[in-house]
C-alpha positions as CSV (number, residue, x, y, z in Angstrom):
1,X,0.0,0.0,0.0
2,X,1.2,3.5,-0.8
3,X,2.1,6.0,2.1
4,X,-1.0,8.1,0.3
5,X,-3.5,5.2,0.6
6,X,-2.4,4.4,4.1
7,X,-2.5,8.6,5.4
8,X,-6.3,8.4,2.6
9,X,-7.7,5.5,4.9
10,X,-6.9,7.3,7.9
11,X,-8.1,10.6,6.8
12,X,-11.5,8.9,6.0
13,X,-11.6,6.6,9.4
14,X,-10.6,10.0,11.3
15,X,-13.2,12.0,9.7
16,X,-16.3,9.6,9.9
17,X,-15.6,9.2,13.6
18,X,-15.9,13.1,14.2
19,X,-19.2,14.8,14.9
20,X,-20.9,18.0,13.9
21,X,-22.4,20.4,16.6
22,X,-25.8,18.5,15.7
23,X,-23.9,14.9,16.5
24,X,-23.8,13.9,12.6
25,X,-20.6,12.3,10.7
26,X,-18.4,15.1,9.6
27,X,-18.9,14.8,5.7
28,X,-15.8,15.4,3.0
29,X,-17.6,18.7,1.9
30,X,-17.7,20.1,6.1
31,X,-13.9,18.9,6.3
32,X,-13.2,20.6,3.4
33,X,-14.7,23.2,5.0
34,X,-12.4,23.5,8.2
35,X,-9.2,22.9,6.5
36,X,-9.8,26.2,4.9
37,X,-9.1,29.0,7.8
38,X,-5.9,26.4,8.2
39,X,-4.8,26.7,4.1
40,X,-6.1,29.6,3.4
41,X,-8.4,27.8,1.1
42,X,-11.1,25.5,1.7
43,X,-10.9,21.9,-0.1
44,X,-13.5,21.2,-2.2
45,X,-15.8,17.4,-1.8
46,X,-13.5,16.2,-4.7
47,X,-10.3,17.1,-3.3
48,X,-11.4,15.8,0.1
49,X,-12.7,12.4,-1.8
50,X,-8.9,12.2,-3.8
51,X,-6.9,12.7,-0.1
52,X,-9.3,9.4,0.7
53,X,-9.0,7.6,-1.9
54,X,-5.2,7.7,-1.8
55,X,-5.2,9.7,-5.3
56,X,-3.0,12.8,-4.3
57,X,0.1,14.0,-2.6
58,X,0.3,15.9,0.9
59,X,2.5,18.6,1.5
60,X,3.2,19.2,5.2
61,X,1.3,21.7,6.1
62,X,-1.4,20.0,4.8
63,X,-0.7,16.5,6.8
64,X,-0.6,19.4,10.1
65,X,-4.0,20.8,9.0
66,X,-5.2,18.1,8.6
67,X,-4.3,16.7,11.3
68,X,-5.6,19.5,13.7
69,X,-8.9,19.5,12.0
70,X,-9.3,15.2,13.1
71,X,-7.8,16.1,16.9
72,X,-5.2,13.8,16.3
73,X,-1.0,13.9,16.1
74,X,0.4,13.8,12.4
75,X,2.1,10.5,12.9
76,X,-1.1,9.3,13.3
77,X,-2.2,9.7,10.0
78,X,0.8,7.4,9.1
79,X,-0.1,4.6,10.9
80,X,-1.1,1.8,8.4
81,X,-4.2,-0.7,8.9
82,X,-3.5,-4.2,10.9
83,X,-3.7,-6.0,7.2
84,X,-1.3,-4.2,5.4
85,X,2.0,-5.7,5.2
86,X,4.1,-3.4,3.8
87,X,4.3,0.8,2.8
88,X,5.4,0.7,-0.9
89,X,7.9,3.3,-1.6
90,X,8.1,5.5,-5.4
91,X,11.3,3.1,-5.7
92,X,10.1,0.1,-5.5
93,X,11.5,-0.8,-2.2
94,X,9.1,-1.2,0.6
95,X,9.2,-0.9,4.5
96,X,7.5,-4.0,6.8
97,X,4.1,-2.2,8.4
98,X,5.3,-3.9,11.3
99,X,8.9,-1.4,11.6
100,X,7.0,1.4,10.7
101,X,4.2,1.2,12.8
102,X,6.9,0.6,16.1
103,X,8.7,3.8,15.1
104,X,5.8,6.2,15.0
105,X,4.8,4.5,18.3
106,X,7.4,6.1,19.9
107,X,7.3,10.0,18.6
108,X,5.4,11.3,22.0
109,X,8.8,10.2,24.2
110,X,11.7,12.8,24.5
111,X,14.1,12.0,21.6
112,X,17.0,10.9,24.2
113,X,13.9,8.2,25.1
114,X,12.7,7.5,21.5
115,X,16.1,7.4,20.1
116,X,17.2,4.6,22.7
117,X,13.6,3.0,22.8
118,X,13.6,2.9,18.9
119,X,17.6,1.2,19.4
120,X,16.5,-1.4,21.8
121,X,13.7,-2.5,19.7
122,X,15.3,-3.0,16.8
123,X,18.3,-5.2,18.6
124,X,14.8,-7.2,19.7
125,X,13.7,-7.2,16.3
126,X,17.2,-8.3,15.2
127,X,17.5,-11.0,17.7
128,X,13.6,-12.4,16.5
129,X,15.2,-12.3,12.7
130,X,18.3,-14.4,13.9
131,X,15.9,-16.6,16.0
132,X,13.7,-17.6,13.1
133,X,17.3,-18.5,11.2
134,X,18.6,-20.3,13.6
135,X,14.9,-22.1,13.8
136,X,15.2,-23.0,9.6
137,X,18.9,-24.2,9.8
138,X,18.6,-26.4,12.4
139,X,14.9,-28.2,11.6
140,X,13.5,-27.3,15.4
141,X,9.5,-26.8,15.0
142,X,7.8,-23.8,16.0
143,X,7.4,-25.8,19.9
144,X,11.5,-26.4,19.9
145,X,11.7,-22.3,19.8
146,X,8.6,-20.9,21.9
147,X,10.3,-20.2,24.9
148,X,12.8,-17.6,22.2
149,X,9.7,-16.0,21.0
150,X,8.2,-15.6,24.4
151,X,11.0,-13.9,25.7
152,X,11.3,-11.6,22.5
153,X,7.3,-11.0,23.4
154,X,8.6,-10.1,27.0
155,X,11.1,-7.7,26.0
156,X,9.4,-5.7,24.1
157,X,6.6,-5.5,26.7
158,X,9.1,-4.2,29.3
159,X,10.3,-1.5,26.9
160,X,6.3,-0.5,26.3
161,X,6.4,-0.8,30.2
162,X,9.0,1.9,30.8
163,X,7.7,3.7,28.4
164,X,4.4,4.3,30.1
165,X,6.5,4.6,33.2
166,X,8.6,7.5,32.0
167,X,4.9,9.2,31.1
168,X,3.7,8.7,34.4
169,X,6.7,10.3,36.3
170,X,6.3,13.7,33.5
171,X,9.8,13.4,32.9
């Protein structure tokens, strides 16, 4: 899926869960609405239904506008739906859902926290990779290697653990 389809999905999600003053859905033509006092120009029902549909480029500003306008941090918008495997890049390469996912996770900690957060988690991720290797070259069944995969799952629980830790203290 394409980083506009993925930010066009959430758009959409984002915007059908937001209410009017009278309690209704928020529809593309109102949204286009409010991201005009933010632009300086108001997006029409079509433009709205392109940003969707994944049919159009965002600037930055825009992704902040919009993002304002759904009550919700940019990175947000990046976050890709639980069935999409990877973000296809203009190059052809693309990025595991999974990596990008974890590293917005982390863009609310202090960078000192994110940075090492973001470190440890990909050693984790590293160690999982070598685990599954290790798991093919010797012939041991999923069973022989549980225990591995547990304590990978462990890991990474802790590190979401002192996350939430670090935002209970305010530091």
């Amino acid at each position: 899926m394409k980083i506009e389809e993925v930010i066009g999905h959430r758009i959409q999600v984002l915007r059908e869960s937001l209410a009017s003053p009278l309690g209704e859905k928020v529809s593309q033509t109102e949204f286009g609405r409010r991201l005009g006092p933010l632009l300086g120009k108001e997006w029409s029902r079509q433009a709205v239904w392109m940003a969707e549909s994944g049919k159009r480029a965002f600037t930055a500003v825009e992704l902040v506008a919009i993002a304002h306008v759904l009550r919700t941090p940019v990175s947000s918008l990046m976050l890709p739906p639980g069935d999409v495997e990877g973000i296809d890049m203009p190059t052809g390469a693309t990025i595991d859902a999974s990596e990008f996912a974890v590293t917005n996770r982390f863009t609310d900690l202090p960078e000192h926290l994110r940075q090492r957060t973001f470190h440890l988690y990909s050693q984790v991720s590293k160690a999982a990779d070598q685990m599954k290797k290790i798991r093919e070259i010797a012939g041991w069944g999923v069973d022989d290697i549980d225990g591995g995969v547990e304590t990978v799952a462990a890991l990474i629980a802790l590190f979401d653990e002192g996350n939430r830790h670090h935002e209970d203290e305010g530091e």
